[in-house]
C-alpha positions as CSV (number, residue, x, y, z in Angstrom):
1,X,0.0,0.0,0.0
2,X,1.5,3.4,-0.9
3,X,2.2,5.8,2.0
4,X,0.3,9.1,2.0
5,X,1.5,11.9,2.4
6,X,3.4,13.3,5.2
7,X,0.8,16.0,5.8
8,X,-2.3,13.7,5.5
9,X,-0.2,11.5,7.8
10,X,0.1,14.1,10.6
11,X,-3.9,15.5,10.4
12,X,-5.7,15.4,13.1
13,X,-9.0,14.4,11.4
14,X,-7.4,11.5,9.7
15,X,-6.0,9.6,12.8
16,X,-6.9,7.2,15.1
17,X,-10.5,5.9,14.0
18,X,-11.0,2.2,14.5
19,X,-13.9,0.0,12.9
20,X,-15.7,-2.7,15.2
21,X,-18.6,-4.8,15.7
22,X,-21.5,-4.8,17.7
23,X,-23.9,-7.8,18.3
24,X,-27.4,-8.2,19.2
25,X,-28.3,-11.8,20.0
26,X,-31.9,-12.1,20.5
27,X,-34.3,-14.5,22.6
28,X,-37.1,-15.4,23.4
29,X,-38.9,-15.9,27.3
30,X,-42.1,-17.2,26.1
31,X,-43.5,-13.1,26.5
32,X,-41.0,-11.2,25.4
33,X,-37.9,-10.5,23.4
34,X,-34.8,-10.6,25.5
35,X,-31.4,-9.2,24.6
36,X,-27.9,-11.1,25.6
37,X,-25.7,-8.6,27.4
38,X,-22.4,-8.2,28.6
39,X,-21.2,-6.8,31.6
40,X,-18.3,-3.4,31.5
41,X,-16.7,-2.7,34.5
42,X,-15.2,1.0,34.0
43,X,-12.2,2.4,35.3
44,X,-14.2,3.5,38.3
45,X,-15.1,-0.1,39.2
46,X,-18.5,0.7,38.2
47,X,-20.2,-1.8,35.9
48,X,-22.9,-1.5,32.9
49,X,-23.9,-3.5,30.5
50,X,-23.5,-3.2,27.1
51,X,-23.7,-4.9,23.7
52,X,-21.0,-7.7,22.9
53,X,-18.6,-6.8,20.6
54,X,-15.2,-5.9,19.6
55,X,-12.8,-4.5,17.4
56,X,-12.0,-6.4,14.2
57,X,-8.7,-7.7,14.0
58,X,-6.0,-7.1,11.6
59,X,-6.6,-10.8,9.8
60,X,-10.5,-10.9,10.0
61,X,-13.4,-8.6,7.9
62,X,-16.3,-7.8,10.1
63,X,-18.3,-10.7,9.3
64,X,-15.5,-13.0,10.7
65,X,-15.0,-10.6,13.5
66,X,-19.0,-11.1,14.0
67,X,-18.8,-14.9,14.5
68,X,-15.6,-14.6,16.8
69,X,-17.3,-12.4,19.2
70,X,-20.5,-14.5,18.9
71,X,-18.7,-17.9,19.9
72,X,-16.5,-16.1,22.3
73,X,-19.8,-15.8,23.9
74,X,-22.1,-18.5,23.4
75,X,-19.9,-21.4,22.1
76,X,-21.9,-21.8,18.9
77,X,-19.5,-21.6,15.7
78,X,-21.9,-21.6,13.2
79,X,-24.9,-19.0,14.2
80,X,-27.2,-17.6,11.5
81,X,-25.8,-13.5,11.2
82,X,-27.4,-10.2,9.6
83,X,-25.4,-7.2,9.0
84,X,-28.1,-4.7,9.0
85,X,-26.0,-1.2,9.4
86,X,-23.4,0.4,9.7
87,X,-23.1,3.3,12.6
88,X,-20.3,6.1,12.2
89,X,-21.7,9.4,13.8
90,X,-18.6,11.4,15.3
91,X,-20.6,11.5,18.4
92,X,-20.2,8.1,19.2
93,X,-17.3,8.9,21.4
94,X,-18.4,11.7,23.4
95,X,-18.7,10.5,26.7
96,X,-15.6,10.8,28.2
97,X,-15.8,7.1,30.2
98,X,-16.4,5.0,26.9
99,X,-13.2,6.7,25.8
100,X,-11.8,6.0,29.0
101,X,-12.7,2.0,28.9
102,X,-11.5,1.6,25.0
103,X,-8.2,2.8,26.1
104,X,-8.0,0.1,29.1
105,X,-9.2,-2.7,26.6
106,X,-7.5,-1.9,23.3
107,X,-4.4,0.3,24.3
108,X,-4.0,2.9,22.1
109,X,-5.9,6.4,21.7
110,X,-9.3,5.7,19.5
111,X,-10.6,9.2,18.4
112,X,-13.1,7.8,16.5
113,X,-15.4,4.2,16.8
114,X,-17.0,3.1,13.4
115,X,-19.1,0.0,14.4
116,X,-21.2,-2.5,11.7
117,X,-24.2,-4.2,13.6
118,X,-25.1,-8.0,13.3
119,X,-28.4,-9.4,14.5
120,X,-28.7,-13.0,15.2
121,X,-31.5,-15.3,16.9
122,X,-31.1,-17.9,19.2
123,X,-33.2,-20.5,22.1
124,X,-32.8,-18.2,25.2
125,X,-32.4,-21.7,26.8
126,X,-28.8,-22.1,25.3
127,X,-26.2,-22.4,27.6
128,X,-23.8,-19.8,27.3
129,X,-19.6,-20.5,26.9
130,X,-18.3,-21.0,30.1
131,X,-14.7,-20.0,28.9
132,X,-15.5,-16.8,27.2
133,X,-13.5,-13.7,27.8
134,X,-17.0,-11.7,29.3
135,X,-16.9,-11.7,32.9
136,X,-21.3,-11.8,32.9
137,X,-23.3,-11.9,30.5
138,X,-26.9,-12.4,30.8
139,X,-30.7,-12.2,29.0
140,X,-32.5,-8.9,29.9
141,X,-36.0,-7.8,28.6
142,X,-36.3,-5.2,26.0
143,X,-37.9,-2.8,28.1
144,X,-35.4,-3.4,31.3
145,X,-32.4,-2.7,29.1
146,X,-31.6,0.4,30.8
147,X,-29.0,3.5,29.2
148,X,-26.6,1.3,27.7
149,X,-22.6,2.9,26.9
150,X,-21.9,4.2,23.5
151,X,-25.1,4.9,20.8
152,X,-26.1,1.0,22.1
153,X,-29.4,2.1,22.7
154,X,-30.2,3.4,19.1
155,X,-29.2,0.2,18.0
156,X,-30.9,-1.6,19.7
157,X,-34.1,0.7,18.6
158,X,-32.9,0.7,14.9
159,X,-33.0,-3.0,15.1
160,X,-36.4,-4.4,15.8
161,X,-37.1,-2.7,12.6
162,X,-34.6,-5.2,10.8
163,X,-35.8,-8.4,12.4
164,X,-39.4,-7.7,11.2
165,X,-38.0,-7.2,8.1
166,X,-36.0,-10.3,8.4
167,X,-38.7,-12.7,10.0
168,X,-41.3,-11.4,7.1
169,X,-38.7,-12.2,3.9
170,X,-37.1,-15.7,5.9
171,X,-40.1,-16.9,8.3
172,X,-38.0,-20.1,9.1
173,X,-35.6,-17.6,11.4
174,X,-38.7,-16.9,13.5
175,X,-38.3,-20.2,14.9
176,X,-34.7,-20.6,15.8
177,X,-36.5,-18.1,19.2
178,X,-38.5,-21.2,19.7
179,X,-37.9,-24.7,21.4
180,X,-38.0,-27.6,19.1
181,X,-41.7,-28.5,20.6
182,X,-44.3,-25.2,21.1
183,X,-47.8,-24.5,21.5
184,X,-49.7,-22.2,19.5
185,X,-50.1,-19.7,22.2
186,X,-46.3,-19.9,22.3
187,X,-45.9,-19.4,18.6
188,X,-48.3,-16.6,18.8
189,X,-46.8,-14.6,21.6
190,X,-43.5,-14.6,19.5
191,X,-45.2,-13.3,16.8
192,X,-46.9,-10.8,18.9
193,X,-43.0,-9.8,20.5
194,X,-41.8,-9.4,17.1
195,X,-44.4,-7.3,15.7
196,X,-45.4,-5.2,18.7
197,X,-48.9,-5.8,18.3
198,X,-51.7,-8.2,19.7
199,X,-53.1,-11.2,17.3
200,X,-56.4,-12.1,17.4
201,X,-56.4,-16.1,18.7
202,X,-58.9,-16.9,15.7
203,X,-57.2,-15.4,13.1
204,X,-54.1,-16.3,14.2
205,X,-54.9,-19.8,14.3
206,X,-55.7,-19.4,10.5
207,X,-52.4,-17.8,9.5
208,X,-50.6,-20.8,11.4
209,X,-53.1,-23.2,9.5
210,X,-51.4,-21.7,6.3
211,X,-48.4,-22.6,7.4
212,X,-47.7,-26.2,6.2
213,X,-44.2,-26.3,7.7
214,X,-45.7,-26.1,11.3
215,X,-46.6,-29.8,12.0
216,X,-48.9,-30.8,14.0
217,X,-47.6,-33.4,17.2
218,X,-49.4,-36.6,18.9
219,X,-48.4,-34.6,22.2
220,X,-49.6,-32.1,24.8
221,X,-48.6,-30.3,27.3
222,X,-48.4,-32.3,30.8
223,X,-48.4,-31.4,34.2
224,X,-50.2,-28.0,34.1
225,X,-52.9,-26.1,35.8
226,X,-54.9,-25.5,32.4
227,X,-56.3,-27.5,29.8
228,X,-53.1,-29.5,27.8
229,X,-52.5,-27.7,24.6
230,X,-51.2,-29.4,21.7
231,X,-47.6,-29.3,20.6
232,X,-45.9,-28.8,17.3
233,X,-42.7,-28.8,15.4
234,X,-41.2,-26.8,12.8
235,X,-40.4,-29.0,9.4
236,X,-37.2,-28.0,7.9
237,X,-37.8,-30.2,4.4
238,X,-41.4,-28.4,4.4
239,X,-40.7,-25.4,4.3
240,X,-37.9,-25.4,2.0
241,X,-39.9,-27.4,-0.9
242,X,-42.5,-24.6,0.1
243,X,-40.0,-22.0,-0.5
244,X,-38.8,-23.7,-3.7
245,X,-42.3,-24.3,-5.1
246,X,-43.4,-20.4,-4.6
């Protein structure tokens, strides 16, 4: 690579600025949507939580970097990823601890943080990596996220956006939040999470009824205080000759 020039070199506005990557693993409690978060413990011994990520290293692209940070945390090596944006405002780094706490984890001066967002979906039951380099980590509710370090918050807002967007164009992601066997109530409060709205039971039951891929089981429900509801399953081979027929 050529080197620039010795004035370019020198500029303040040219040096210093670091890309990274922030990920938002999502799951499912059987009500809501639940983000994984880590925990940062700032300089002042203080701790927050914040969205896993990292910068990328010198030998991986951002969609490597992605899956590093992702089975750093969970242990799973091959998770389903979407890159959904890209987040470079200047005023990423204006709060004097988050430039405080980069310095402590990466060494030298960052001036500036570019950071590309992945999404991914996951069984909230999983059991998270017990070696991974995050001290906690844990599943919190969407709305008991708390002010979150860096513009974390906004991307967590500018996400749910994507995942509609996602679930509508690949419905088979929808049920990588579910457990292999689920109601219809269960199925239907996902939907209602995902969506932010209520379903009507009826016509809800129809729109799963159109779904062939969702198979009906010779199961229900056992041990609980309400009438047994029937289980069912997600068919992999359905839905992708459904997929391939359309």
């Amino acid at each position: 690579m050529p080197e620039l020039p010795a004035e370019i070199m020198s500029h303040k506005d040219y040096l210093h600025t670091y890309v990274s990557v922030d990920c938002l693993v999502y799951g499912f409690d059987g009500r809501s949507l639940n983000l994984l978060l880590v925990e940062r413990r700032g300089m002042d011994g203080v701790a927050d939580l914040k969205l896993p990520g990292s910068i990328i290293q010198n030998s991986e692209d951002t969609d490597q970097a992605a899956g590093r940070v992702l089975t750093e945390l969970t242990g799973i090596k091959k998770m389903k990823l979407r890159q959904f944006r890209c987040f470079s405002s200047p005023e990423r780094l204006s709060d004097p601890k988050d430039i405080k706490w980069l310095e402590s984890e990466y060494g030298p001066r960052v001036d500036r943080l570019i950071t590309v967002a992945y999404m991914a979906l996951t069984r909230i039951d999983r059991r998270l990596n017990e070696v991974s380099k995050y001290k906690s980590a844990r599943w919190c509710p969407l709305d008991n996220i708390g002010r979150m370090p860096f513009d974390h918050n906004r991307i967590v807002e500018q996400s749910l956006g994507e995942i509609r967007d996602w679930v509508t164009t690949e419905p088979a992601i929808m049920f990588e939040l579910l457990p292999p066997k689920f109601t219809e109530a269960e199925l239907r409060r996902l939907y209602e999470a995902v969506h932010g709205r209520k379903y009507d039971v009826r016509n809800f039951h129809k729109k799963m009824v159109a779904m062939d891929y969702v198979v009906k089981l010779d199961e229900k429900q056992r041990g609980v205080a309400h009438r047994a509801a029937r289980y069912y399953k997600f068919d992999k081979v359905l839905y992708k000759n459904r997929m391939h027929s359309a």
